[in-house]
mmCIF file as Biopython writes it, N, C-alpha, C and O atoms, coordinates in Angstrom:
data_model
#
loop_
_atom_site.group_PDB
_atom_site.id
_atom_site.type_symbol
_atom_site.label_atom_id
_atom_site.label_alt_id
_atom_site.label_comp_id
_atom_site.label_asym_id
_atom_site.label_entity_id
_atom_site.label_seq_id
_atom_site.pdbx_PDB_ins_code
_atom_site.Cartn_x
_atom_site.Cartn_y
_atom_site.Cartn_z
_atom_site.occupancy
_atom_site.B_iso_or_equiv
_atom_site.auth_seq_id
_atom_site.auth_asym_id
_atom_site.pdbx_PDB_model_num
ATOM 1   N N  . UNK A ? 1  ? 427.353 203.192 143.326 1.0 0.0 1  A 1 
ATOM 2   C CA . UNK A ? 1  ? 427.533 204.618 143.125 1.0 0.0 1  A 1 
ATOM 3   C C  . UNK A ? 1  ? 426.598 205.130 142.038 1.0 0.0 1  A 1 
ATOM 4   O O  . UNK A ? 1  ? 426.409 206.346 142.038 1.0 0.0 1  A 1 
ATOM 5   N N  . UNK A ? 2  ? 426.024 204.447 141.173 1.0 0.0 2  A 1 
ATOM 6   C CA . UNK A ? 2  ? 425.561 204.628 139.997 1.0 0.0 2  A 1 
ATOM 7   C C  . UNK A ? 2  ? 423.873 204.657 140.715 1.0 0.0 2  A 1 
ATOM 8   O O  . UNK A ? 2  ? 423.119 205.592 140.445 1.0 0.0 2  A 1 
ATOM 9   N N  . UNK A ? 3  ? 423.520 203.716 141.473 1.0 0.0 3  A 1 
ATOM 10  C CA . UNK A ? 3  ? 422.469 204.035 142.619 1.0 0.0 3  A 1 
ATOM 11  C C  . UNK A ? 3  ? 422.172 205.475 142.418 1.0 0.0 3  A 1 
ATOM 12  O O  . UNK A ? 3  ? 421.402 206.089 141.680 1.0 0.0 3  A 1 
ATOM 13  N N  . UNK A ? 4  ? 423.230 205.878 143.518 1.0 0.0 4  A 1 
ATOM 14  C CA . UNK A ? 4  ? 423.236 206.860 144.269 1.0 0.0 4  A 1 
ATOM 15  C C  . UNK A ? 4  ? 423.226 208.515 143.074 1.0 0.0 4  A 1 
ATOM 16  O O  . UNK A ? 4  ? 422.466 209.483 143.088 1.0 0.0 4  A 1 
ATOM 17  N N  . UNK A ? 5  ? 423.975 208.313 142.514 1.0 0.0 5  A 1 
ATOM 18  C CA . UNK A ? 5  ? 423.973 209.768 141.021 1.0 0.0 5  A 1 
ATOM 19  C C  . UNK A ? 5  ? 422.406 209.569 140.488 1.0 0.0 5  A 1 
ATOM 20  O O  . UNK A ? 5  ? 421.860 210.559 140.000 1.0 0.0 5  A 1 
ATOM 21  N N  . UNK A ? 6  ? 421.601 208.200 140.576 1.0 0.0 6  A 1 
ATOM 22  C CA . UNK A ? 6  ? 420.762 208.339 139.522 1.0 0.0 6  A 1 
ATOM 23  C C  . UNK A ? 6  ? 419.320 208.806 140.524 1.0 0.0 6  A 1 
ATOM 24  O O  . UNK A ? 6  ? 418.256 209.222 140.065 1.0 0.0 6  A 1 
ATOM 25  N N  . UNK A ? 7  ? 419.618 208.620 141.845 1.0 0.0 7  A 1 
ATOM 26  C CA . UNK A ? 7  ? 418.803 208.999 142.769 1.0 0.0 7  A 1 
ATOM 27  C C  . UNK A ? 7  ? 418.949 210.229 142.726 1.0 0.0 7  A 1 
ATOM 28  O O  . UNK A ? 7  ? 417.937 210.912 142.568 1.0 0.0 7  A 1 
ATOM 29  N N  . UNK A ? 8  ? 420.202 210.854 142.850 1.0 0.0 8  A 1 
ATOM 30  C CA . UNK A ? 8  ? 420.445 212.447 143.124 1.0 0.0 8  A 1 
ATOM 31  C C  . UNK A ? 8  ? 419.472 213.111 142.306 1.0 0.0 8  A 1 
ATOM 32  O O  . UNK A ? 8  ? 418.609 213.945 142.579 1.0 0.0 8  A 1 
ATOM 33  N N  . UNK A ? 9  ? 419.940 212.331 140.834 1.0 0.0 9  A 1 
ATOM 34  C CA . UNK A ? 9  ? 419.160 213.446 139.377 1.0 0.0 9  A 1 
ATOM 35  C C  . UNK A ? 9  ? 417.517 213.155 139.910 1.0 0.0 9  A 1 
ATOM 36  O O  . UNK A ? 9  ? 416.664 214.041 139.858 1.0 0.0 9  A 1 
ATOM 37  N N  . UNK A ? 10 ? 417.296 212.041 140.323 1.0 0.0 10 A 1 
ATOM 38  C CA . UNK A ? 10 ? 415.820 211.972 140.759 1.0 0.0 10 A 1 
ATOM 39  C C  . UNK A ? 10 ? 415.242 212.865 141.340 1.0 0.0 10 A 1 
ATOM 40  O O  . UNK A ? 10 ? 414.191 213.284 140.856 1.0 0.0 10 A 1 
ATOM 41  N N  . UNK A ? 11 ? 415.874 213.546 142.820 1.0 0.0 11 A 1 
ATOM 42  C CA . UNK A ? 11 ? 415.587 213.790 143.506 1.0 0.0 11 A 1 
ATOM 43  C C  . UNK A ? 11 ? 415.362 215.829 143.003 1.0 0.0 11 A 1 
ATOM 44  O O  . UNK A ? 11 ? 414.493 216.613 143.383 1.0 0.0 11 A 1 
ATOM 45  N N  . UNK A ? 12 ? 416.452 216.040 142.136 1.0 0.0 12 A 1 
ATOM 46  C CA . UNK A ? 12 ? 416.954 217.034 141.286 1.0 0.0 12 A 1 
ATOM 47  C C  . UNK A ? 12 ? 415.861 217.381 140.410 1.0 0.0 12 A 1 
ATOM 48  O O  . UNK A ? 12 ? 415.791 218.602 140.270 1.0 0.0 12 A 1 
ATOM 49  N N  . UNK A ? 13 ? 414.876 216.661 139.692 1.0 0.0 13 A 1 
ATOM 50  C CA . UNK A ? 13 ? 413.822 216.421 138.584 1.0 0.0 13 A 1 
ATOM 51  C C  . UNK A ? 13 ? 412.860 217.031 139.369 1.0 0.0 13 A 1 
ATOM 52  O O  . UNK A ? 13 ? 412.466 218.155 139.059 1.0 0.0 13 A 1 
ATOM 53  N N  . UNK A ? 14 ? 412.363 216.376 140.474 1.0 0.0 14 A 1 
ATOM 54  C CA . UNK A ? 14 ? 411.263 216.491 141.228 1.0 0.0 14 A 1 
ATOM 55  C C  . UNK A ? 14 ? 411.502 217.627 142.153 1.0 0.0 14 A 1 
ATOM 56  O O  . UNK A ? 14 ? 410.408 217.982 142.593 1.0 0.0 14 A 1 
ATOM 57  N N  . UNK A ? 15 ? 412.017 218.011 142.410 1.0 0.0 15 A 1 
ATOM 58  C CA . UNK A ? 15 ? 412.480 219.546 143.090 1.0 0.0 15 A 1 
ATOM 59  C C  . UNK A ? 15 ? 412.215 220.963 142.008 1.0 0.0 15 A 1 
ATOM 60  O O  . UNK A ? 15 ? 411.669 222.053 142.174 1.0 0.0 15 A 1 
ATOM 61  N N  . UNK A ? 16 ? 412.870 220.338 140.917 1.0 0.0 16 A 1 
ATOM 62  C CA . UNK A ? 16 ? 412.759 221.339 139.472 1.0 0.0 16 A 1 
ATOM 63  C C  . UNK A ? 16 ? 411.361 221.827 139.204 1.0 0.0 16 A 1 
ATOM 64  O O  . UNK A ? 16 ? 411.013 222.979 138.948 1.0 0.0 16 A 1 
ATOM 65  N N  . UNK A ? 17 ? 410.354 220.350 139.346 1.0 0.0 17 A 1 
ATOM 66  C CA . UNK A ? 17 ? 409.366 220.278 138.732 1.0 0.0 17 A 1 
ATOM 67  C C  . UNK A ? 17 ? 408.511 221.319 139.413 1.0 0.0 17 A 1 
ATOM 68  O O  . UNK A ? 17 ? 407.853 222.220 138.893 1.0 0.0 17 A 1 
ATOM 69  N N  . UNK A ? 18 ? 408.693 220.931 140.995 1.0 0.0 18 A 1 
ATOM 70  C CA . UNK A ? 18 ? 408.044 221.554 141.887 1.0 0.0 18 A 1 
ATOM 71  C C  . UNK A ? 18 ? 408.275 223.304 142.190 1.0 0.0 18 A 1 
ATOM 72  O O  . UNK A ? 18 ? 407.482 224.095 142.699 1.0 0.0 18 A 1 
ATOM 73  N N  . UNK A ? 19 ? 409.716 223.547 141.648 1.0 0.0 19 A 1 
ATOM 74  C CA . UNK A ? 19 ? 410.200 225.215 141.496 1.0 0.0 19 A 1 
ATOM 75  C C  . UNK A ? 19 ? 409.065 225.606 140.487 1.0 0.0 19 A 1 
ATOM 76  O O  . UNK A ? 19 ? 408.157 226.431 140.592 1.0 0.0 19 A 1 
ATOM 77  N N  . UNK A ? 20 ? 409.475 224.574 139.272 1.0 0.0 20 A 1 
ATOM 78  C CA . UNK A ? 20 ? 408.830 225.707 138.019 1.0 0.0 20 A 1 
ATOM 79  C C  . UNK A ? 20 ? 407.230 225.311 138.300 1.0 0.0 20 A 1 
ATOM 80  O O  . UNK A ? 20 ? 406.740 226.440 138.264 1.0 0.0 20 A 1 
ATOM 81  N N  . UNK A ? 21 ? 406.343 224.588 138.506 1.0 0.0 21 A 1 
ATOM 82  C CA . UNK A ? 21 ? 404.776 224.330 138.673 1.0 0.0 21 A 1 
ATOM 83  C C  . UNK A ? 21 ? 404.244 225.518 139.721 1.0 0.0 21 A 1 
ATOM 84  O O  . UNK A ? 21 ? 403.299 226.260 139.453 1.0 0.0 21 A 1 
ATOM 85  N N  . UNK A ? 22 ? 405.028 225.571 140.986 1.0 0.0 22 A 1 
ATOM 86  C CA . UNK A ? 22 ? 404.184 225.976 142.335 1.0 0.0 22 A 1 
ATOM 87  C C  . UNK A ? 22 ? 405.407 226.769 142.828 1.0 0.0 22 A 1 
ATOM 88  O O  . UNK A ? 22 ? 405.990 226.275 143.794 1.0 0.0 22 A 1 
ATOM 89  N N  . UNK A ? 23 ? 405.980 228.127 142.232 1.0 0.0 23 A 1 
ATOM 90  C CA . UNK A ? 23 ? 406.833 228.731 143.099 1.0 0.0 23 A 1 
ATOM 91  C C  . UNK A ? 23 ? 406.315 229.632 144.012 1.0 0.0 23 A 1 
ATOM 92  O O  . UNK A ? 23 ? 407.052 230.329 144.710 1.0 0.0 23 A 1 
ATOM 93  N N  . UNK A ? 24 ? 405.108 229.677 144.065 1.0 0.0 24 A 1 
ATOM 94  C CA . UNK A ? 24 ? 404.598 230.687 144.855 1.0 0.0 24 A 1 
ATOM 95  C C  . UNK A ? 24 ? 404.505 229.687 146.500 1.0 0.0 24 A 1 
ATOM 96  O O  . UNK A ? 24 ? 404.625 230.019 147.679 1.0 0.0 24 A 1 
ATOM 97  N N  . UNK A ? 25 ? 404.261 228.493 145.868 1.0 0.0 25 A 1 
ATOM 98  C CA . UNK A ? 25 ? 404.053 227.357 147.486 1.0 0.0 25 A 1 
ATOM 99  C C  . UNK A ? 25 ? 405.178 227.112 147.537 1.0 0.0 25 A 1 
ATOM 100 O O  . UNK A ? 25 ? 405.324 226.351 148.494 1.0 0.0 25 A 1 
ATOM 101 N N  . UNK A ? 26 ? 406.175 227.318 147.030 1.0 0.0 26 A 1 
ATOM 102 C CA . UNK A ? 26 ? 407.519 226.809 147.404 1.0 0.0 26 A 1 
ATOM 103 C C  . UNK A ? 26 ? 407.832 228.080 148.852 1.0 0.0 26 A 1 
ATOM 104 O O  . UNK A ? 26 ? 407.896 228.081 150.082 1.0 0.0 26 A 1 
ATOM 105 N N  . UNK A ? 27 ? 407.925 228.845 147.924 1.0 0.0 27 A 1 
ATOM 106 C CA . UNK A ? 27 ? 407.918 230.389 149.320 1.0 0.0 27 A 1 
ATOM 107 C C  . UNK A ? 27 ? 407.220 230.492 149.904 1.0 0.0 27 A 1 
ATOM 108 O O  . UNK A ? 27 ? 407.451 231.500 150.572 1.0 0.0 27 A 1 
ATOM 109 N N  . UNK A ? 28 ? 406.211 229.998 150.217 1.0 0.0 28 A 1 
ATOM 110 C CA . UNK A ? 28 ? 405.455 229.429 151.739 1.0 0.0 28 A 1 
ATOM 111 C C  . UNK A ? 28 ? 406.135 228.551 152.377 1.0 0.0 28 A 1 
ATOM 112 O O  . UNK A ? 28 ? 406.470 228.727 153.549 1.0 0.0 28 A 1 
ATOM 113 N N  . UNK A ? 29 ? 406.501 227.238 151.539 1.0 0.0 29 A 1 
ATOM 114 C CA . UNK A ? 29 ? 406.870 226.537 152.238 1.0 0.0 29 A 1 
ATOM 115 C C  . UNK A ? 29 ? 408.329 227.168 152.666 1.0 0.0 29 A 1 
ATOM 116 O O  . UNK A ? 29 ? 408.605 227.089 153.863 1.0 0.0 29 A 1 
ATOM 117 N N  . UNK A ? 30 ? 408.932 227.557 152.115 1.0 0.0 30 A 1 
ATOM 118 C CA . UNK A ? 30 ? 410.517 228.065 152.864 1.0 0.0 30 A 1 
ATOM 119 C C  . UNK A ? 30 ? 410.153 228.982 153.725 1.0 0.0 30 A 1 
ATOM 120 O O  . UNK A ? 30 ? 411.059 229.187 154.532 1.0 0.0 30 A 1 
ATOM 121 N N  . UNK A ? 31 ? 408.593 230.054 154.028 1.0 0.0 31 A 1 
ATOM 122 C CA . UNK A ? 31 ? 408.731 230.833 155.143 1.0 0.0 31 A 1 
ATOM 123 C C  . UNK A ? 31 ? 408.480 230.071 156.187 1.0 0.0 31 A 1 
ATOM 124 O O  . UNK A ? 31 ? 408.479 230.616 157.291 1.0 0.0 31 A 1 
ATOM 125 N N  . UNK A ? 32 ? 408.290 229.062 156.115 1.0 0.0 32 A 1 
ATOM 126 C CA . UNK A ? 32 ? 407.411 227.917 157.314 1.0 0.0 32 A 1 
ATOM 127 C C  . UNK A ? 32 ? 408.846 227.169 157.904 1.0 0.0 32 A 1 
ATOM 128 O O  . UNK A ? 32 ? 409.266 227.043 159.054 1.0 0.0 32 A 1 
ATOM 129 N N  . UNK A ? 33 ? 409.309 226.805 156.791 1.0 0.0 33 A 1 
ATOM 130 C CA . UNK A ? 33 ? 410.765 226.114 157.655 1.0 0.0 33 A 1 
ATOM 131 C C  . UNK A ? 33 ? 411.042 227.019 158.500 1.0 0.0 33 A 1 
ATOM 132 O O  . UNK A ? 33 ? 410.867 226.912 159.714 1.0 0.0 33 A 1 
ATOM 133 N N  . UNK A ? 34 ? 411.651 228.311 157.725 1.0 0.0 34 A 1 
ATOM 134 C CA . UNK A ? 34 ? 412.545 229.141 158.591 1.0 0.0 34 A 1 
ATOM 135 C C  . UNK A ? 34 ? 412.102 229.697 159.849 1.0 0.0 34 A 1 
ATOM 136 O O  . UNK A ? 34 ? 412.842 229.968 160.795 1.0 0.0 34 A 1 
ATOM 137 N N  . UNK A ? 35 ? 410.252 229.924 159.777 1.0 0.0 35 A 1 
ATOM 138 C CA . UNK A ? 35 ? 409.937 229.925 161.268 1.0 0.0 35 A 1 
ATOM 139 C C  . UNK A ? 35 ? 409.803 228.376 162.097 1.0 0.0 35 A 1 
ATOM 140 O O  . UNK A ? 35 ? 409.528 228.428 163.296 1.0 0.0 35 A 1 
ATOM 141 N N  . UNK A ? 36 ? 409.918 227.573 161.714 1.0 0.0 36 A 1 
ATOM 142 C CA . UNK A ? 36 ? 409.962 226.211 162.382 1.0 0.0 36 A 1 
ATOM 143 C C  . UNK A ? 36 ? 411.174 226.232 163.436 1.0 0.0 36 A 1 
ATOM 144 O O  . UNK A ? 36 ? 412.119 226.998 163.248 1.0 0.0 36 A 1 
ATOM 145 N N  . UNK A ? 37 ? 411.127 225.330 164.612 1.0 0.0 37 A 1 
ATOM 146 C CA . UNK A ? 37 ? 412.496 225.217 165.281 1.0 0.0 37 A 1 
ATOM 147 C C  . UNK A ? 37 ? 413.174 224.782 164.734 1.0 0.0 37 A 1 
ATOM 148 O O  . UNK A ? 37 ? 412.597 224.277 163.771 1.0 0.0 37 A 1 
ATOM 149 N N  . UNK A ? 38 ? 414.625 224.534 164.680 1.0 0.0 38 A 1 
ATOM 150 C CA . UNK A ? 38 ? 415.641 223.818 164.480 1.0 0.0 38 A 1 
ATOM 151 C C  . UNK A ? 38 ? 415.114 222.299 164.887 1.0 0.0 38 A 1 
ATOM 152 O O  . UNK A ? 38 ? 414.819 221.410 164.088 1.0 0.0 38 A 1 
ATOM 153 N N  . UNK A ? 39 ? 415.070 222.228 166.319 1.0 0.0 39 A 1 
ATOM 154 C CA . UNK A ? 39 ? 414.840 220.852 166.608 1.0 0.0 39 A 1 
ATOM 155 C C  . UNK A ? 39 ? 413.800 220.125 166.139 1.0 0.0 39 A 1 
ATOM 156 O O  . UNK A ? 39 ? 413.931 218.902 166.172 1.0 0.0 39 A 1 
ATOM 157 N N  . UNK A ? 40 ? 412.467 220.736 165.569 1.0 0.0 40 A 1 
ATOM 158 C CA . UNK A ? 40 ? 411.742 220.333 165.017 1.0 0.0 40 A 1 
ATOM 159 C C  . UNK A ? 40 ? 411.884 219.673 163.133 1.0 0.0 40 A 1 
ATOM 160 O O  . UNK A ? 40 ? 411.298 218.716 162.628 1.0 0.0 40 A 1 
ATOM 161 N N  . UNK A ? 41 ? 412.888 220.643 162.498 1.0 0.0 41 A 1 
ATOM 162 C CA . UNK A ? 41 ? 413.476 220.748 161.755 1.0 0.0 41 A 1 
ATOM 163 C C  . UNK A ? 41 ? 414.352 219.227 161.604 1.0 0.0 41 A 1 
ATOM 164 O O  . UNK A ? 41 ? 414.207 218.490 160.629 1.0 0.0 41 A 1 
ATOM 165 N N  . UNK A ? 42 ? 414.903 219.048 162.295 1.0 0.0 42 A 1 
ATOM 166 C CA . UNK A ? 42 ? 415.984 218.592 162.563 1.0 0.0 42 A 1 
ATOM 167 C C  . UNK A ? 42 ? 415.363 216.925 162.952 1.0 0.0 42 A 1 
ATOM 168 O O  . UNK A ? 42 ? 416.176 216.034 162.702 1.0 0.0 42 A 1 
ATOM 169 N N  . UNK A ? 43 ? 414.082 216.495 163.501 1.0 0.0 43 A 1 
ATOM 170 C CA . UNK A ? 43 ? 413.724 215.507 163.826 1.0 0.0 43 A 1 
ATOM 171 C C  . UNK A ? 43 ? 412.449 214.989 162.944 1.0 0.0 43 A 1 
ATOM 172 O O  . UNK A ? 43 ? 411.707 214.021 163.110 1.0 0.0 43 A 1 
ATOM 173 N N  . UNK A ? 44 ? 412.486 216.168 161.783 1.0 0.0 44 A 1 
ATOM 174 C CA . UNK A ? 44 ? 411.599 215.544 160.661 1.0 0.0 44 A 1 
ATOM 175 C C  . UNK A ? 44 ? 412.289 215.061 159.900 1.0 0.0 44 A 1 
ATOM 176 O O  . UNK A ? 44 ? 411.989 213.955 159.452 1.0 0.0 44 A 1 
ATOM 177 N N  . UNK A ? 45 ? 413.701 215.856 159.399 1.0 0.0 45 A 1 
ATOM 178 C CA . UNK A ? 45 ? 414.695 215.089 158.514 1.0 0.0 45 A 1 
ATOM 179 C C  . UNK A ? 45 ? 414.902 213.720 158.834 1.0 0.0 45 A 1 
ATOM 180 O O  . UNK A ? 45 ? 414.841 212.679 158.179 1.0 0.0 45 A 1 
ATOM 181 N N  . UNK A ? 46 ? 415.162 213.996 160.011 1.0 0.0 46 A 1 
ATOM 182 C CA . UNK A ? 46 ? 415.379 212.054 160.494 1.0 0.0 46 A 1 
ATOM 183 C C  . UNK A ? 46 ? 414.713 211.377 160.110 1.0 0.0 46 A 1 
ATOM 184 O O  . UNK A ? 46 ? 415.086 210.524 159.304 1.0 0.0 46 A 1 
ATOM 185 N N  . UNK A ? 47 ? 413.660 211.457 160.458 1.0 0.0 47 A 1 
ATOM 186 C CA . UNK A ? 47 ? 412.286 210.586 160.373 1.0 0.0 47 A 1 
ATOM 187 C C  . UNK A ? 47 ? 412.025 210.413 158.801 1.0 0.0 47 A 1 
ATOM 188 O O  . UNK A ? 47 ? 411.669 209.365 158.264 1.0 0.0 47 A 1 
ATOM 189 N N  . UNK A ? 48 ? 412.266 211.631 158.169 1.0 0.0 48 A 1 
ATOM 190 C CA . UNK A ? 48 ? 411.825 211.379 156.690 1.0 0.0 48 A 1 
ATOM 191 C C  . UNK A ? 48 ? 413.187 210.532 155.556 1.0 0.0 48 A 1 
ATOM 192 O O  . UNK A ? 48 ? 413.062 210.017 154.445 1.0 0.0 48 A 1 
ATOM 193 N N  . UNK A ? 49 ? 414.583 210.724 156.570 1.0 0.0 49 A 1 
ATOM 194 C CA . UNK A ? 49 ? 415.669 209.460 156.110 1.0 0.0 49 A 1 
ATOM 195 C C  . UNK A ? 49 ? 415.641 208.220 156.055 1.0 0.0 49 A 1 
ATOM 196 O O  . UNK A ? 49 ? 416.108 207.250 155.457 1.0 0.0 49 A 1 
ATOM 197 N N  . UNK A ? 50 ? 414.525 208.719 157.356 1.0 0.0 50 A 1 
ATOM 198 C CA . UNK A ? 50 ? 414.435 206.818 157.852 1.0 0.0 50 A 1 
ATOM 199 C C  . UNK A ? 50 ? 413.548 206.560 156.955 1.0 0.0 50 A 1 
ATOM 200 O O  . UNK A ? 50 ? 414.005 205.785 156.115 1.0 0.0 50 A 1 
ATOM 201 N N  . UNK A ? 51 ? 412.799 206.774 156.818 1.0 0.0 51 A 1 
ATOM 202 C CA . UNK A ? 51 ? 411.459 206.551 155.614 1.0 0.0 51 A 1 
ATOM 203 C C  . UNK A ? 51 ? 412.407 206.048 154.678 1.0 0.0 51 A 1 
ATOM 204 O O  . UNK A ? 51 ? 412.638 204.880 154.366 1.0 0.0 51 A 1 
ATOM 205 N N  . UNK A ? 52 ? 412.832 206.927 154.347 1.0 0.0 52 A 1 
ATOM 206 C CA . UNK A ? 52 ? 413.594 206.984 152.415 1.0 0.0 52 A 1 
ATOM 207 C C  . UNK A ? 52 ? 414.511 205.438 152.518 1.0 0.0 52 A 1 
ATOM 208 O O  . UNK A ? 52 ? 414.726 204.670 151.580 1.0 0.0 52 A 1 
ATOM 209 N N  . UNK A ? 53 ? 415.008 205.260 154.146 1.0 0.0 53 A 1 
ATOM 210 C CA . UNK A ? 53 ? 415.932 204.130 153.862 1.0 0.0 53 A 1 
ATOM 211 C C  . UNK A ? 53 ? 415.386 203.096 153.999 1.0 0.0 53 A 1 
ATOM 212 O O  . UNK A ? 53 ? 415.949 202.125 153.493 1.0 0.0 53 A 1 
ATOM 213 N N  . UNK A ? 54 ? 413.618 202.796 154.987 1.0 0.0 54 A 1 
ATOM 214 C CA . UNK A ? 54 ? 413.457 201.291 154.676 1.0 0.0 54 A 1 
ATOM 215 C C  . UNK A ? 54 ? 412.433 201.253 153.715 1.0 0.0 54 A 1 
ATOM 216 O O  . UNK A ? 54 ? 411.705 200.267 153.604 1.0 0.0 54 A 1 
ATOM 217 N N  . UNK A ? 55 ? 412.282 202.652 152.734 1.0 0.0 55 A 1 
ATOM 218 C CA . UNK A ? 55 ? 411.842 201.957 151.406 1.0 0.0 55 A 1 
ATOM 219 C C  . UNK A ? 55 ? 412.655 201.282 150.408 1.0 0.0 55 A 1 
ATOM 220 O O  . UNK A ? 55 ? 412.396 200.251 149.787 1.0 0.0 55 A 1 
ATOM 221 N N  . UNK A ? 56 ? 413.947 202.224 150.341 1.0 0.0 56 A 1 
ATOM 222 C CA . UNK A ? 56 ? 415.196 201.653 149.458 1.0 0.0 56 A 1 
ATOM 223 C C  . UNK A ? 56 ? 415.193 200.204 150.143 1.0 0.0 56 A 1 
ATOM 224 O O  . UNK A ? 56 ? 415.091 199.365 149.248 1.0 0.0 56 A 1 
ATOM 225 N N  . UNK A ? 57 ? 415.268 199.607 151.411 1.0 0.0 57 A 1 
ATOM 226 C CA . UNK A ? 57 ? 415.914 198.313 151.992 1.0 0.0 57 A 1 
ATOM 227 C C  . UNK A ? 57 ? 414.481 197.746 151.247 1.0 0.0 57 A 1 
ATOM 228 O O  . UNK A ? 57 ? 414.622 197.432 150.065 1.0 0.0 57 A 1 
ATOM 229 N N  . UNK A ? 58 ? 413.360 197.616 151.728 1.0 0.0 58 A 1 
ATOM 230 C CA . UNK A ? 58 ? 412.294 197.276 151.118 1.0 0.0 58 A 1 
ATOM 231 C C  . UNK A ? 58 ? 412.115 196.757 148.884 1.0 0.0 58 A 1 
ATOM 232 O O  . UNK A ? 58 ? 411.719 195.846 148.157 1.0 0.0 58 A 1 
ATOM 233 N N  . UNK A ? 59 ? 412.634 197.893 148.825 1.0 0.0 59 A 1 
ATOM 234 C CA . UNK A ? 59 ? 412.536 197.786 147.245 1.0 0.0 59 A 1 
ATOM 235 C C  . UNK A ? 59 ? 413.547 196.821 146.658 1.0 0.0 59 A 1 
ATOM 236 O O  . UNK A ? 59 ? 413.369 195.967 145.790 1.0 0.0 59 A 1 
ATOM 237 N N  . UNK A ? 60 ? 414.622 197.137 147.306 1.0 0.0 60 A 1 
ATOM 238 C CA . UNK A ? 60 ? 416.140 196.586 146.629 1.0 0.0 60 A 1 
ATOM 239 C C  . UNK A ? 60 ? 416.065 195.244 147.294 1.0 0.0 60 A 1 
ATOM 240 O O  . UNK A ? 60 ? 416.454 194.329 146.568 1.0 0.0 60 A 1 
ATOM 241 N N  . UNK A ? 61 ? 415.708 194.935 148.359 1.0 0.0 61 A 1 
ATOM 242 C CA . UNK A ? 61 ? 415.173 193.408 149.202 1.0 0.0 61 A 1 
ATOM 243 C C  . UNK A ? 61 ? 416.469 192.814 149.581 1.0 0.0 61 A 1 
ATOM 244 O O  . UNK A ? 61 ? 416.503 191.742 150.186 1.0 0.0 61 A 1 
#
């Protein structure tokens, strides 16, 4: 569990960083989702979970 909170704040840092550096590309990038499909939307998340999980399986071994 301690994993998982210290990933969150990770993930929390680097989101922050990216608001306060580039908010002007942030609102590009959110007009781009929202014209994106759903399903398109929806099958990058996957793909980019799966990423995230066989690096964690990878790292943690």
């Amino acid at each position: 569990m301690i994993d998982f909170v210290t990933a969150l704040g990770l993930v929390l840092v680097i989101e922050g960083i990216l608001y306060a550096l580039l908010p002007g590309g942030m609102k590009t990038i959110m007009r781009g989702a929202l014209e994106t499909p759903d399903q398109t939307l929806r099958v990058t998340g996957l793909v980019v979970a799966a990423l995230g999980l066989i690096i964690v399986w990878i790292i943690r071994g």
